[in-house]
LOKEMI-704034 format. One line per field, with one value per residue (C-alpha): x, y, z; residue in one letter. Coordinates in Angstrom, 2 decimals, always signed. Layout:
LOKEMI-704034
x	c(X  ...)
y	c(Y  ...)
z	c(Z  ...)
residuo	c(A  ...)
end
This chain:
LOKEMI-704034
x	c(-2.27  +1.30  +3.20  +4.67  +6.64  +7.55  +10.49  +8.75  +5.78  +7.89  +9.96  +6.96  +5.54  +7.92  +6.88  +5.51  +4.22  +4.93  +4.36  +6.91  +6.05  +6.31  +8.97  +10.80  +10.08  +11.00  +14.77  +15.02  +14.00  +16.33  +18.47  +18.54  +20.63  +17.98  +14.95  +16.14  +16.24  +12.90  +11.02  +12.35  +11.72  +8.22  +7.00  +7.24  +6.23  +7.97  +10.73  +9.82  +6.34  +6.13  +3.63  +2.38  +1.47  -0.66  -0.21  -0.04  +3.50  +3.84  +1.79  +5.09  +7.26  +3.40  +2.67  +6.43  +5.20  +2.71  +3.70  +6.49  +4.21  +2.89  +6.65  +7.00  +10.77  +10.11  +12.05  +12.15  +12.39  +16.24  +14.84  +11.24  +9.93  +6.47  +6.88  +7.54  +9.37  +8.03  +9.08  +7.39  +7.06  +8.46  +8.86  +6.60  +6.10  +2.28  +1.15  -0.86  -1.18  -4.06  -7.56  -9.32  -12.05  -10.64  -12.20  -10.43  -10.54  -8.91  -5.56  -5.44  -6.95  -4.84  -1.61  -3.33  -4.23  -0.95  +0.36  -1.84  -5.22  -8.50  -10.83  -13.23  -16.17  -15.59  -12.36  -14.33  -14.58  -15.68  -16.43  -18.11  -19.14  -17.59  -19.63  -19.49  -16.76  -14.62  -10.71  -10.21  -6.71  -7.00  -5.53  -5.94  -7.32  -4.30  -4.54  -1.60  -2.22  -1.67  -3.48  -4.97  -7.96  -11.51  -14.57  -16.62  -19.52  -20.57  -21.03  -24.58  -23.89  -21.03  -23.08  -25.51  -23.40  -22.15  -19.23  -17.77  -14.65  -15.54  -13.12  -9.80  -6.49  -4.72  -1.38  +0.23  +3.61  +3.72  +2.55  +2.21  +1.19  -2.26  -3.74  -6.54  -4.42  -2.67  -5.70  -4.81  -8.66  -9.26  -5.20  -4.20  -2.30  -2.16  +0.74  +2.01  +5.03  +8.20  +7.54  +4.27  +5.41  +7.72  +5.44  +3.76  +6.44  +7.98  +4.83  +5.83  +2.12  +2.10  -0.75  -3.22  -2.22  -4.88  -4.20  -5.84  -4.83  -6.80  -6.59  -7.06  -8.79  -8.06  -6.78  -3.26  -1.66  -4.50  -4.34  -1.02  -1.26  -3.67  -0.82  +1.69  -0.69  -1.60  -5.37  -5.36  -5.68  -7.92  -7.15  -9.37  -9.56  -11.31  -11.63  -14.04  -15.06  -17.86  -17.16  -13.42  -14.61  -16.80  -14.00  -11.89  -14.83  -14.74  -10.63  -11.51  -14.12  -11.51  -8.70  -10.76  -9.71  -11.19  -9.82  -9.90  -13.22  -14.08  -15.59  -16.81  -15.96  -13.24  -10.46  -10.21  -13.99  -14.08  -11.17  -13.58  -15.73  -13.45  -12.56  -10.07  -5.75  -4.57  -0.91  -0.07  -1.20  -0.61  -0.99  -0.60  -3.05  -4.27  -1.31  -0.28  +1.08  +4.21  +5.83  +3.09  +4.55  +3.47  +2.77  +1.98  +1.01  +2.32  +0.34  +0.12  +0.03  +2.60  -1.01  -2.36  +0.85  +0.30  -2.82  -2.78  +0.29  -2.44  -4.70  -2.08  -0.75  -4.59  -4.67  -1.58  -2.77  -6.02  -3.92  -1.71  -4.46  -5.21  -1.89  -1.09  +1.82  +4.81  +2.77  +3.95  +2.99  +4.19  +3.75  +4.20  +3.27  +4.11  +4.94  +8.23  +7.55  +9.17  +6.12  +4.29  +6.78  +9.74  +8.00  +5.52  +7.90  +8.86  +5.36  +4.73  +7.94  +6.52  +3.43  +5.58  +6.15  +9.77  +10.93  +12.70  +14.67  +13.16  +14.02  +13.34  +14.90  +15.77  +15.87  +19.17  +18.16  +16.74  +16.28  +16.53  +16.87  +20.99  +20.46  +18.88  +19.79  +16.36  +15.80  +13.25  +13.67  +12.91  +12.46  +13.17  +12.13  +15.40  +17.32  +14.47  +13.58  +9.95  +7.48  +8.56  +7.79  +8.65  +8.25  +8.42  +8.23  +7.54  +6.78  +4.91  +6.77  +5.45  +3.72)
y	c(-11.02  -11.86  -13.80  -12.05  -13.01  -11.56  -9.58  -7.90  -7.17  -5.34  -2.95  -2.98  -0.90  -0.17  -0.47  +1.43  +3.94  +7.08  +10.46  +13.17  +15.65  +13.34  +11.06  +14.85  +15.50  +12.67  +13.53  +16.54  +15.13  +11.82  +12.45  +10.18  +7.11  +6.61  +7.37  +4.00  +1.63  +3.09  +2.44  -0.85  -1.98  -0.11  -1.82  -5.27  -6.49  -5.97  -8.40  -9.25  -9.47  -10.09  -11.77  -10.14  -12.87  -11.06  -12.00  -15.84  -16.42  -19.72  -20.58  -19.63  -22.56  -24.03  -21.04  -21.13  -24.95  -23.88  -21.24  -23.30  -26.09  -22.85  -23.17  -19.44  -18.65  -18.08  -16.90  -15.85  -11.70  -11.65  -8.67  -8.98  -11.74  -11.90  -11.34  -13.92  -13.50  -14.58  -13.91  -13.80  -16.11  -15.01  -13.55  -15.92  -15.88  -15.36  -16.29  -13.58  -15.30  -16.77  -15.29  -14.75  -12.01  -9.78  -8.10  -4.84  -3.51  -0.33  +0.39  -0.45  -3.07  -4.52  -4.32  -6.81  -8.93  -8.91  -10.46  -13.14  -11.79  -13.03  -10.43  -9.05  -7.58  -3.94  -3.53  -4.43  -1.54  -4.01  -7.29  -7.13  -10.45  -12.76  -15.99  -18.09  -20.62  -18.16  -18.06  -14.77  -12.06  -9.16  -5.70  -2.62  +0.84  +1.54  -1.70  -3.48  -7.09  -8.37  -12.26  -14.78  -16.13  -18.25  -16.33  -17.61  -14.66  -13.95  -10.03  -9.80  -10.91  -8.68  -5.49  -6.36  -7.59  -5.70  -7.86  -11.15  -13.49  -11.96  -14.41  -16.86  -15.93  -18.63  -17.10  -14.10  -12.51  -12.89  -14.77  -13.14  -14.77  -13.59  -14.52  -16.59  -18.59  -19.44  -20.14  -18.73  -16.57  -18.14  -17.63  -13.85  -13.19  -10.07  -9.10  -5.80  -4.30  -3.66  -0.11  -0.17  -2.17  +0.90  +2.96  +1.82  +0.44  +3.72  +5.54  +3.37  +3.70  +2.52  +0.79  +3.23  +5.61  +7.49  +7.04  +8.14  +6.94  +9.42  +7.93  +4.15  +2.20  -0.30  -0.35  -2.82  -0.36  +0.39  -3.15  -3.11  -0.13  -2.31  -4.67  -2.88  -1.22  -4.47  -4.42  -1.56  +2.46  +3.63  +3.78  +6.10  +4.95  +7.36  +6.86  +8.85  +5.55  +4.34  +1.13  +0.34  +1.19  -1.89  -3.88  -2.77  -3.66  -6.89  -7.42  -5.61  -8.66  -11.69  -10.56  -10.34  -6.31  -4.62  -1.11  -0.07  +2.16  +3.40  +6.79  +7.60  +10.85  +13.40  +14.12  +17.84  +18.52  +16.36  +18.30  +21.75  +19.90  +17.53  +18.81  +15.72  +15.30  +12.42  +11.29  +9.50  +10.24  +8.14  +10.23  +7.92  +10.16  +9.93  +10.32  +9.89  +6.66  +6.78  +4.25  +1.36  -1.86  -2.85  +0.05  +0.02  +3.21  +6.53  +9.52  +11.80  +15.29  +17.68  +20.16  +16.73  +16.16  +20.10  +19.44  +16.03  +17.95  +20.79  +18.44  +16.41  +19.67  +20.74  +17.14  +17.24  +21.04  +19.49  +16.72  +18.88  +20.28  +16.92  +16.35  +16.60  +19.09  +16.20  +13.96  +12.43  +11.88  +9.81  +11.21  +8.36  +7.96  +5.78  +7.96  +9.20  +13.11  +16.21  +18.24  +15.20  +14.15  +16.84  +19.78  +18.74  +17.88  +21.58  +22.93  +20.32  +22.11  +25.33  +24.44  +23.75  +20.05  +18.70  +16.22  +13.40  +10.28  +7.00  +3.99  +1.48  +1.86  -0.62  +2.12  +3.26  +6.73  +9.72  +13.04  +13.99  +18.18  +19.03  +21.91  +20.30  +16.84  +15.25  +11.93  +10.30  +7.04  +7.17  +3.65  +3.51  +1.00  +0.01  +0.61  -0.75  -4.35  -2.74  -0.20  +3.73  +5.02  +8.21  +8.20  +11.19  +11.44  +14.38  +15.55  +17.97  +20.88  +21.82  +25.33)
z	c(-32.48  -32.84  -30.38  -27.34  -24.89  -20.95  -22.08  -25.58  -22.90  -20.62  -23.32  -26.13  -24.75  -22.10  -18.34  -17.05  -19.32  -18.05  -19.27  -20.01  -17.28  -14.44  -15.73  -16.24  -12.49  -11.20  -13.06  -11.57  -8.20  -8.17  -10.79  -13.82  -12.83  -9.59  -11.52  -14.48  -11.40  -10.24  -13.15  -13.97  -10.10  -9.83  -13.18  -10.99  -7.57  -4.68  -3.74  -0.72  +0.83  +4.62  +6.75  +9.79  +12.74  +14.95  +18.33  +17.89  +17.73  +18.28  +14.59  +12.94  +12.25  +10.94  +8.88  +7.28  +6.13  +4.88  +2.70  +1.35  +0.57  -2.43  -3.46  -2.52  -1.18  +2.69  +5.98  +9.32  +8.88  +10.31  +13.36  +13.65  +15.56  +13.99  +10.11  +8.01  +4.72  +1.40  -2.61  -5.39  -8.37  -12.18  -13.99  -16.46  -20.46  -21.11  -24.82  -26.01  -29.52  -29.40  -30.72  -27.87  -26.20  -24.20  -20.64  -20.06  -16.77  -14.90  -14.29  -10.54  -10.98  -13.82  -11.81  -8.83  -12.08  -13.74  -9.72  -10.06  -8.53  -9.99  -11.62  -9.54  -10.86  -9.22  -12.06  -14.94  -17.54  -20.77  -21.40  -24.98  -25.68  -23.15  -22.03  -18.48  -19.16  -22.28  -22.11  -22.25  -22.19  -19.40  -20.43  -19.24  -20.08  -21.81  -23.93  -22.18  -21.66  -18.22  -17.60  -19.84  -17.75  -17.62  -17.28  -14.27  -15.43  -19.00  -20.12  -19.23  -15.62  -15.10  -15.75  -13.49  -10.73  -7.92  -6.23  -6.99  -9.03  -12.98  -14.23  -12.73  -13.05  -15.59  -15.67  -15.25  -15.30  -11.30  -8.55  -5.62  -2.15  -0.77  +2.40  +0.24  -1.90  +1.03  +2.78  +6.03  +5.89  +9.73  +11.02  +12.89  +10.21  +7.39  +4.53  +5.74  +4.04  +6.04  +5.46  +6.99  +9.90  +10.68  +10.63  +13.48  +15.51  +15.03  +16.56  +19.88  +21.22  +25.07  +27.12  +27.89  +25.58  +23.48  +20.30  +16.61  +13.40  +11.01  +7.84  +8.69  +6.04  +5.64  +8.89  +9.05  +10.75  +13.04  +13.99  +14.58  +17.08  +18.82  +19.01  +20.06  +23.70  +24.25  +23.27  +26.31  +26.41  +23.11  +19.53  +17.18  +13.75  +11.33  +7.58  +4.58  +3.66  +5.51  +3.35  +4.59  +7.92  +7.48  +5.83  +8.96  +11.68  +10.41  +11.48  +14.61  +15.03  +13.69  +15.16  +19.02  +19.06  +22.06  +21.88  +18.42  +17.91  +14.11  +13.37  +9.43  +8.85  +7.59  +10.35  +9.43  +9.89  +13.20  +14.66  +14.31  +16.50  +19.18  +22.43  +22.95  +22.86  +22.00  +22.99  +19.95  +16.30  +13.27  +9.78  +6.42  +4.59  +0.71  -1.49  -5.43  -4.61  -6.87  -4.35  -5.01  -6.76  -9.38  -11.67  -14.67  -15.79  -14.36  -15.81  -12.33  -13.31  -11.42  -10.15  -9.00  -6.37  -5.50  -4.49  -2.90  -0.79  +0.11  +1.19  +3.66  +4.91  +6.15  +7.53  +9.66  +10.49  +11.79  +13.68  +15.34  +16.90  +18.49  +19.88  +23.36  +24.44  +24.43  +22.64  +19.11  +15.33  +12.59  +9.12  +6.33  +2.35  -0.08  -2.60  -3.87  -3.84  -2.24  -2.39  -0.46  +1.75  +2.58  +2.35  +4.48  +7.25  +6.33  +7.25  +10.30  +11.94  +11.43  +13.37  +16.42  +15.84  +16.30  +13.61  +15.83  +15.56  +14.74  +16.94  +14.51  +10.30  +7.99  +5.06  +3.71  +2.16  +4.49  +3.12  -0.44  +0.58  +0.17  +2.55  +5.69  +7.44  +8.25  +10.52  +8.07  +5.93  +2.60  +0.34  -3.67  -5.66  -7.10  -3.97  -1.69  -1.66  -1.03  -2.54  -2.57  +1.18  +3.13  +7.18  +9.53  +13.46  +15.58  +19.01  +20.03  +21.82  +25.43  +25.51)
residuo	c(X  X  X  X  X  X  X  X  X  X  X  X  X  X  X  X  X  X  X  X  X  X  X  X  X  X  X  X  X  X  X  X  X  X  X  X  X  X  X  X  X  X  X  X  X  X  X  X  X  X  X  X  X  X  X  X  X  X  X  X  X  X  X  X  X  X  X  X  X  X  X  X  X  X  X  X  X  X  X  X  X  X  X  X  X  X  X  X  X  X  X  X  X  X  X  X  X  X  X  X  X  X  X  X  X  X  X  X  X  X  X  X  X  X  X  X  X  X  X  X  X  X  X  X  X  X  X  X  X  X  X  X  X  X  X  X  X  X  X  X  X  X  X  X  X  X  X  X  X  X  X  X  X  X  X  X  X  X  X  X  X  X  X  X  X  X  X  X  X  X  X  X  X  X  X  X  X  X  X  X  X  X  X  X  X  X  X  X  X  X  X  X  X  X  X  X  X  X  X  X  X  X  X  X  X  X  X  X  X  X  X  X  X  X  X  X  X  X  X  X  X  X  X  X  X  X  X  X  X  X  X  X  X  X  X  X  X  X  X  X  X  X  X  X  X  X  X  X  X  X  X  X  X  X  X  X  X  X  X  X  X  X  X  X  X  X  X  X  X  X  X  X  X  X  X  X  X  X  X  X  X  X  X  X  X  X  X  X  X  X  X  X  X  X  X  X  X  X  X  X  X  X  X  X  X  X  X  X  X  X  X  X  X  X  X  X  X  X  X  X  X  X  X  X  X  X  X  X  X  X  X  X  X  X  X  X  X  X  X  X  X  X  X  X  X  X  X  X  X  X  X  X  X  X  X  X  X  X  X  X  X  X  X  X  X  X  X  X  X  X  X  X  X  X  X  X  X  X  X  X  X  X  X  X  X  X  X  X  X  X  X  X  X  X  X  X  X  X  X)
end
């Protein structure tokens, strides 16, 4: 294998590898120029990743040491009291000349590798011949190389093994901070991207509201909702995954949440059978995820963003349902799409919803329709300091 360095990585082959028919969409949706910075920005990590104190305020200034002790770049945010700033390392040159075995794992989970996560063994696809203790390289499905690391399991242990560290990170292209290598596991603290952030602070949820977040694994933004009533009122978190749910239980239980309350289940089946109104509603529901940083490979199919959009239309349908007369909903993705994000807002309003102002926007792009001024934000990679994001607020119209 010849030698490589970061820059003949990133053009050969060129990040991310995208197919014709989306990267021919996404032209006709941004237009050319935006859709160059896109890719080159949506091939890295974000840059900026912000650290939500929950609560605790006063850990701050200790936290800030802390990070900067890592040597990550780190900051006050300049109008948010409680996130904390931090940048990534690199990029760094990875020597891929060596002779070594390789452990190939799936695409999502190459792109947490190639930011400096370990492997886990849930991402592992192969791992022919690779013993406790190997150097090995990490690529992905589609053969691009993305760590060189040490295997902590050999071959045979991996394929029987359900959970744990497969192999440590050596180096990567990035280094991005993570709640364990900062070892803040035991501190009320999370990464939450500003985009995320708005999207709750945006819901403005009061104490004693009743609120539901529909789609909540794994649950950030439900904890932040918690936040913002004050522990009070009563915030419905349902997820599909009975597994997240657990994974979100588990904050509930660190972060001493009292009125958060997880249901397994799928929100458009339990509306058939609720007889309850909520006044608040958050919707972030399953998207194509065009906006997540880093991404390596883009190979979405334009049917698959049809019907990912069919499915979030029956979701909000189902939601709206929920909603009190006067009550309000956020709608937010991270994804880059019309069919997913405007045209939804088109169908919402149809149901009687109201598309409002949002008190809180750091984003400098709204609507991407010519013919119709919306009040939504919209983040770009490439104009976005962020991942790709779209957020929508409405209120309910009294009967």
């Amino acid at each position: 294998m010849r030698k490589r360095d970061l820059n003949q990585m990133m053009t050969s082959p060129k990040l991310p590898l995208i197919t014709g028919e989306i990267k021919e969409y996404l032209v006709e949706l941004l237009g050319a120029e935006v859709v160059e910075k896109y890719l080159q920005a949506v091939s890295t990590p974000m840059e900026e990743y912000t650290l939500h104190i929950f609560q605790q305020y006063e850990l701050t200034e200790v936290i800030i040491e802390k990070i900067e002790e890592s040597n990550f770049k780190t900051y006050h945010h300049p109008e948010f009291s409680n996130l904390i700033v931090t940048q990534p390392k690199g990029p760094f040159m990875v020597d891929y000349s060596e002779n070594l075995k390789e452990i190939t794992v799936d695409n999502r989970a190459a792109e947490m590798i190639y930011q400096g996560s370990d492997v886990f063994v849930p991402g592992i696809k192969r791992a022919d011949k690779v013993k406790e203790n190997d150097f090995t390289y990490i690529k992905n499905q589609k053969g691009i190389h993305v760590a060189k690391a040490k295997a902590l399991m050999s071959q045979n242990t991996i394929s029987t093994e359900k959970k744990g560290i497969a192999a440590k990170n050596l180096e990567s292209p990035y280094k991005v901070p993570s709640v364990e290598q900062l070892g803040f596991q035991d501190l009320p603290v999370y990464f939450q991207s500003i985009p995320a952030y708005l999207t709750s602070l945006n819901l403005e949820p009061q104490p004693g509201d009743k609120v539901l977040d529909c789609c909540a694994a794994p649950g950030n933004k439900t904890i932040h909702l918690s936040e913002l009533t004050k522990n009070s009122g009563e915030i419905i978190a349902v997820d599909r995954s009975k597994r997240r749910l657990y994974n979100l239980n588990e904050k509930i239980i660190k972060f001493g949440i009292k009125n958060i309350k997880t249901v397994p289940g799928n929100i458009i089946e339990l509306s058939k059978e609720w007889n309850v109104k909520f006044d608040k509603i958050l919707v972030d529901p399953p998207c194509t995820a065009l906006g997540f940083r880093p991404r390596l490979v883009l190979d979405i199919e334009r049917k698959t963003i049809e019907s990912t959009a069919n499915y979030q239309n029956a979701i909000l349908f189902a939601c709206n349902k929920l909603l009190k007369p006067g009550g309000e909903l956020i709608y937010s993705t991270c994804t880059i799409t019309k069919e997913e994000n405007e045209e939804v807002v088109n169908r919402a309003m149809n149901l009687g919803l109201k598309i409002i102002e949002q008190n809180y926007k750091t984003a400098t792009t709204g609507s991407i329709n010519t013919d119709t001024s919306l009040p939504v934000q919209r983040f770009i990679p490439g104009q976005n300091k962020t991942l790709g994001y779209f957020i929508a607020k409405f209120r309910k119209q009294e009967s």
